[in-house]
KOLGU-892902 format. One record per residue: residue in three letters; x, y, z of N, C-alpha, C, O in turn. Coordinates in steps of 0.001 Angstrom, whole numbers, padded with zeros to 6 digits, always signed. Layout:
BEGIN
alaXYZXYZXYZXYZ/...
END
This chain:
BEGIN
unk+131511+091071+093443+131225+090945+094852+130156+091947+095279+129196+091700+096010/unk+130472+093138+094703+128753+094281+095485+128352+093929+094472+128397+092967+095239/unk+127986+093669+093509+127104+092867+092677+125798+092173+093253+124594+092401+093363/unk+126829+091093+093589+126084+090106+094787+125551+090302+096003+124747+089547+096549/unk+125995+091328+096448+125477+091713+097598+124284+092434+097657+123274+092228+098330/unk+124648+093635+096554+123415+094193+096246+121862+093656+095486+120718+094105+095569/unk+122400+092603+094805+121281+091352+094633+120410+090572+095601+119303+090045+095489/unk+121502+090707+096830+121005+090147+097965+120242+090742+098741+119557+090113+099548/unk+120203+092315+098630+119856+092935+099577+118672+093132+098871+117819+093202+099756/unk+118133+093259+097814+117055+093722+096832+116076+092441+097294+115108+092566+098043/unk+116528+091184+096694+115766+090141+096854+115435+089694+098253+114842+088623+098376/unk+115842+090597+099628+115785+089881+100759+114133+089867+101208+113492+089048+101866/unk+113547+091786+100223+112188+091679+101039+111240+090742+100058+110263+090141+100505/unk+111646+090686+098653+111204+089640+098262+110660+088218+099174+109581+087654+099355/unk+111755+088067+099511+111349+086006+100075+111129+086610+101294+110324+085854+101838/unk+111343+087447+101988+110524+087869+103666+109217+087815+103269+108560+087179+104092/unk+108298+088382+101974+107196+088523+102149+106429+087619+101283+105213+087635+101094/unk+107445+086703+100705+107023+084932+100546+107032+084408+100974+106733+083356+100410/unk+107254+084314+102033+107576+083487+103168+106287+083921+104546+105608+083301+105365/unk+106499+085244+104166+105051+085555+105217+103594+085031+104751+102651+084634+105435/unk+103756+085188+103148+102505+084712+102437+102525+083436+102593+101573+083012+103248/unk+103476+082447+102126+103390+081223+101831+102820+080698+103603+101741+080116+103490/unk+103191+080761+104804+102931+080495+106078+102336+081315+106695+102665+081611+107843/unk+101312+081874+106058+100392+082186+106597+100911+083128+108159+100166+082935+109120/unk+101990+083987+108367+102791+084628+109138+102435+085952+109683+103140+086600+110457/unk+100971+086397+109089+101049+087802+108696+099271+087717+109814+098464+086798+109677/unk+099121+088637+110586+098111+088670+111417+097610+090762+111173+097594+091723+111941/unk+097397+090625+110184+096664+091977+109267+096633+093363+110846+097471+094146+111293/unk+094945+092961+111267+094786+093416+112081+095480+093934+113560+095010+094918+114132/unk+096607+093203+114106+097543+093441+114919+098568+094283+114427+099140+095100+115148/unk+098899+094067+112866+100085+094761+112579+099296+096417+112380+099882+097463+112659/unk+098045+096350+111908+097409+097813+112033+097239+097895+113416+098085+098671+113862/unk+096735+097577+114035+096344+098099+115592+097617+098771+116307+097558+099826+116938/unk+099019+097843+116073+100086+098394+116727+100751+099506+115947+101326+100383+116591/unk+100732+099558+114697+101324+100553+114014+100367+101914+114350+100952+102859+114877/unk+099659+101980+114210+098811+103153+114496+099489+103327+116116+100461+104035+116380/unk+098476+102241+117393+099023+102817+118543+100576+103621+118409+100702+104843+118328/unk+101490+102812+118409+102376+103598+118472+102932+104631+117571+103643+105491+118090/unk+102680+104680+116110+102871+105825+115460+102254+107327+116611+102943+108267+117006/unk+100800+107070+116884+099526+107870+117551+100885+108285+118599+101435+109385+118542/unk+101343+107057+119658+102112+107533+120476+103780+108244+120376+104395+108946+121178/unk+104080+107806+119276+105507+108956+118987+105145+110130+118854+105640+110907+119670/unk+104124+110750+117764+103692+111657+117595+103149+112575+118623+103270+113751+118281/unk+102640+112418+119674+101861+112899+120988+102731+113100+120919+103118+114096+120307/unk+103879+111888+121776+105385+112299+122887+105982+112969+122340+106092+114086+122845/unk+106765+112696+120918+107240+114106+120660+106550+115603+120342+107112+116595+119879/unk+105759+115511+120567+105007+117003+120069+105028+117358+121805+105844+118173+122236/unk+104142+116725+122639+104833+117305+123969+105900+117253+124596+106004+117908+125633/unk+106843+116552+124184+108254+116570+124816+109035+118160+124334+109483+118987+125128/unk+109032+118275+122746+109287+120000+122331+108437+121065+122890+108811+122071+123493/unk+107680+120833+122707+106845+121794+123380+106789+122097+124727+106027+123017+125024/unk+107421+121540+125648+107558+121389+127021+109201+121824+127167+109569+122452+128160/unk+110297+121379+125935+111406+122381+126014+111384+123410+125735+112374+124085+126017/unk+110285+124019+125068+110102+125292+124549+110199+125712+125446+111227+126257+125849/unk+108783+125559+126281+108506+126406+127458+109448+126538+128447+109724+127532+129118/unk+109885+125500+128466+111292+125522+129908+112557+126553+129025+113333+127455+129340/unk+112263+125923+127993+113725+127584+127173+113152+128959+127411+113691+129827+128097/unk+112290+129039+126932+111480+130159+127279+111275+130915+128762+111241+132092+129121/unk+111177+129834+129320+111145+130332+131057+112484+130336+131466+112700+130441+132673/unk+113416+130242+130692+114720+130205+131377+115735+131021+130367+116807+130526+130020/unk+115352+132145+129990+115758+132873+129115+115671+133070+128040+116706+133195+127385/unk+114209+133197+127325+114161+133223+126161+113755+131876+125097+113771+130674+125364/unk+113397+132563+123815+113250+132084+123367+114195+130997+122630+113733+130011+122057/unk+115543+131289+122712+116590+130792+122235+117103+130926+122906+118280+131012+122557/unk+116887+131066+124309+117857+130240+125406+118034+128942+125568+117327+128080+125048/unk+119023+128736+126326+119307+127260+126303+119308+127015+127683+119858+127742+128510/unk+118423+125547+128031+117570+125584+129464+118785+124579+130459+119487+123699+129963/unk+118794+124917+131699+119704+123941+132226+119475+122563+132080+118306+122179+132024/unk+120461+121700+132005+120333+120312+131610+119649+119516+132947+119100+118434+132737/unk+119692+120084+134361+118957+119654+134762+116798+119442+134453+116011+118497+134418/unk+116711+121003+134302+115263+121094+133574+114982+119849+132283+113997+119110+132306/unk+115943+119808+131304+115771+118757+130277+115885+117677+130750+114920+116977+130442/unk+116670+117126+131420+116623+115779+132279+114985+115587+132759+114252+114849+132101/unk+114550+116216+133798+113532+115919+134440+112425+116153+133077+112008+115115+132565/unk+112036+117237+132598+110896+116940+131213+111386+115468+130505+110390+114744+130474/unk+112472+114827+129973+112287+114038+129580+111761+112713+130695+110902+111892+130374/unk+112351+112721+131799+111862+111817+132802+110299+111756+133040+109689+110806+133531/unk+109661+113202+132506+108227+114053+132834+107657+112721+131553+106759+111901+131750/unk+108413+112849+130415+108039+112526+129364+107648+110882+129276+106583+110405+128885/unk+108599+110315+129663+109037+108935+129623+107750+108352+130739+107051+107380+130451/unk+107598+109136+132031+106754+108527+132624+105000+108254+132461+104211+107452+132962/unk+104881+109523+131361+103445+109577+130413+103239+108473+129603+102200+107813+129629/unk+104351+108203+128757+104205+107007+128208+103707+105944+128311+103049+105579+127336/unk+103786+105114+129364+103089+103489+129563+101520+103950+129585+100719+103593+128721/unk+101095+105040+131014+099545+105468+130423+099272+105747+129253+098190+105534+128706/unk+100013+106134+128881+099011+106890+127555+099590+106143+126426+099447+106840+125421/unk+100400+104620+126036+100245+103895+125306+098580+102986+125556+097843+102569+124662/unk+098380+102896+126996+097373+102068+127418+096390+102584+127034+095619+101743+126572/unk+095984+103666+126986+094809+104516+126481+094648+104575+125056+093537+104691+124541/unk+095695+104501+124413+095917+104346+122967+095280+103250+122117+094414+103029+121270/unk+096655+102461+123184+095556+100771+122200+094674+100843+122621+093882+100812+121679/unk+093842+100984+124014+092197+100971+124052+091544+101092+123052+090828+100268+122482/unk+091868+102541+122715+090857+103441+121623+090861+102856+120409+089807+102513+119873/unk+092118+102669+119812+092489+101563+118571+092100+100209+118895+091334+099778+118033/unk+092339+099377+119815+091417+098403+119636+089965+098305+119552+089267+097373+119155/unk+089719+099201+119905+088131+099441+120006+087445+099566+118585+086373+099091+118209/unk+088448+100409+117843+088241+100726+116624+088618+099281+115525+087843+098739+114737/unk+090070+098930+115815+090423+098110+115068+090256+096373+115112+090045+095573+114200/unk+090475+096155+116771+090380+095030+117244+089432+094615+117451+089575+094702+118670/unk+088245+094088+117325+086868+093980+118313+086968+092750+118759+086346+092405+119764/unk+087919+091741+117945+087949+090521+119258+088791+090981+120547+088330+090682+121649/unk+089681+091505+120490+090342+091714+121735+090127+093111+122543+090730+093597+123500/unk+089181+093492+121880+088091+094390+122846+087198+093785+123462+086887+093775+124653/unk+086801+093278+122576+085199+092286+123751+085809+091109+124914+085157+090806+125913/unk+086989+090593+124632+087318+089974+125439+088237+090758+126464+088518+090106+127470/unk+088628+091720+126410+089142+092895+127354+087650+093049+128516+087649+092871+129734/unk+086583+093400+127691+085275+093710+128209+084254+092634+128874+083223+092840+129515/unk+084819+091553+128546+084131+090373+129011+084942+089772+130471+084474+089253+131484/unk+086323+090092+130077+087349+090308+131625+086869+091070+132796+086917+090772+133989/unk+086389+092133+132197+086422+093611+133080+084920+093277+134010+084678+093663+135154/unk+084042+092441+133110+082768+092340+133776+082819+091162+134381+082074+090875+135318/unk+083984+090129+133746+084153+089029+135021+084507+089246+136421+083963+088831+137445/unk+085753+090140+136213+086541+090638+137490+085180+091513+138429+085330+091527+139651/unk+084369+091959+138060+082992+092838+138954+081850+091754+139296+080992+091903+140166/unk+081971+090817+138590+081072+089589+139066+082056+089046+140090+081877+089288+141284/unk+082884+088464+139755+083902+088019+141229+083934+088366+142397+084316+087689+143352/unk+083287+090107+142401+083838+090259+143626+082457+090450+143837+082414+090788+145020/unk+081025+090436+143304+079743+090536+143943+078978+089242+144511+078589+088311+143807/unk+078841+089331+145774+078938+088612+147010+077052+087975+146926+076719+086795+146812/unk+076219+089045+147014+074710+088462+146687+074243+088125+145645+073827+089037+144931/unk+074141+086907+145212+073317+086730+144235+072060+086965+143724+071695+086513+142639/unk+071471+087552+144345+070014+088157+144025+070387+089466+143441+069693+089846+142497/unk+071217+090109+143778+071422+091517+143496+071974+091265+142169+071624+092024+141264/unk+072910+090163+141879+073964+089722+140863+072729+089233+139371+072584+089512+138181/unk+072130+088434+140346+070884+088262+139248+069775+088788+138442+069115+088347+137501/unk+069794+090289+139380+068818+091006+139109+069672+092136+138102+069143+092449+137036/unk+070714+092600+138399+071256+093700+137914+072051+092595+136262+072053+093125+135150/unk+072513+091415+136428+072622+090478+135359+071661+090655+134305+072049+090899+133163/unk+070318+090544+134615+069275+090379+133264+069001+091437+133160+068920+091658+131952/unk+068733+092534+133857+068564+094245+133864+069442+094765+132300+068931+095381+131365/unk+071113+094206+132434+071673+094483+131225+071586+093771+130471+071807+094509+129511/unk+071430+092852+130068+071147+091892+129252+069447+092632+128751+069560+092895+127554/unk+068375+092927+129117+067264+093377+128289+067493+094887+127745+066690+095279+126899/unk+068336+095605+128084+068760+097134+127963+069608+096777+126873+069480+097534+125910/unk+070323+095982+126750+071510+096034+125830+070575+095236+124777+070331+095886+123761/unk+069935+093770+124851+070104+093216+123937+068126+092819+123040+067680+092337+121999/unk+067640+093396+124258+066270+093712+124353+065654+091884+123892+065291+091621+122746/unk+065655+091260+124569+065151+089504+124302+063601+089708+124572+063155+090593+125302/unk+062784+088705+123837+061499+088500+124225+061046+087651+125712+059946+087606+126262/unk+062560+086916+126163+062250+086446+127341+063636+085876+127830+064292+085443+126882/unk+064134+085782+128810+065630+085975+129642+065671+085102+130620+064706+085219+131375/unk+066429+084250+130910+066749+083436+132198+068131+083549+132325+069009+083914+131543/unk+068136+083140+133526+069525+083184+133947+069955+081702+135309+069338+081895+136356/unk+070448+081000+135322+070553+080084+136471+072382+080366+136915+073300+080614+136134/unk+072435+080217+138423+073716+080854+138534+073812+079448+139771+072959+078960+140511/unk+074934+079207+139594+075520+077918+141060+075110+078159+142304+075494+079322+142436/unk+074798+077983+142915+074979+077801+144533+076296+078309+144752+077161+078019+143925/unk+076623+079121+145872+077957+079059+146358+078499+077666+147430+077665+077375+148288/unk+079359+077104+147433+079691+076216+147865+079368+076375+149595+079393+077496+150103/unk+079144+075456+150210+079010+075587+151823+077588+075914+151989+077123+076088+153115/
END
């Protein structure tokens, strides 16, 4: 009986990662992009989460004092609320590095959402091909943009 079990347990990552191969299951680049982000982000949080009990032990008697549980409550609350920013900043940087499709289309969002809200088209048109010859330097550039409705 643990015989079998332990047979089972050996061979399980076996067929998990035949099964990822055989169906094509496995998306390379995402599984690096997220492992890094968040490795990047345990590592931060805990290095400032201790380091932030230090100091509160320290300010509250020492070095091997022991800090009121209210102080540890709130640093970890301190802690927890850093998190969502500074996962967001994370994958940025790693996608930037790792992702470049879902960077450029992050970046192709970001410059849609600033066209949306620019109201003159002359200004839209002019400052449009302005980056387009800076960035991509063309021997010659057009641009035709809709009418606004009405």
């Amino acid at each position: 009986m643990l015989a079998s079990i332990s047979l089972c347990a050996a061979l399980l990552p076996l067929a998990t990662g035949a099964a990822i191969l055989r169906y094509r299951l496995y998306d390379l680049d995402r599984i690096i992009s997220r492992t890094l982000a968040y490795g990047l982000l345990t590592v931060l949080g805990g290095l400032g989460y201790a380091g932030a009990v230090l100091l509160v032990g320290r300010a509250f008697g020492g070095l091997g004092g022991r800090p009121p549980s209210w102080a540890v409550a709130g640093l970890t609350l301190a802690v927890a609320a850093a998190v969502q920013p500074a996962h967001r900043r994370i994958q940025r940087v790693v996608d930037r590095r790792f992702n470049r499709r879902r960077y450029a289309a992050r970046t192709v969002e970001a410059f849609a959402a600033r066209l949306r809200g620019q109201i003159d088209l002359r200004a839209l048109h002019g400052e449009l091909l302005a980056v387009v010859d800076q960035t991509m330097q063309p021997t010659s550039a057009s641009l035709w943009l809709r009418p606004p409705p009405g």
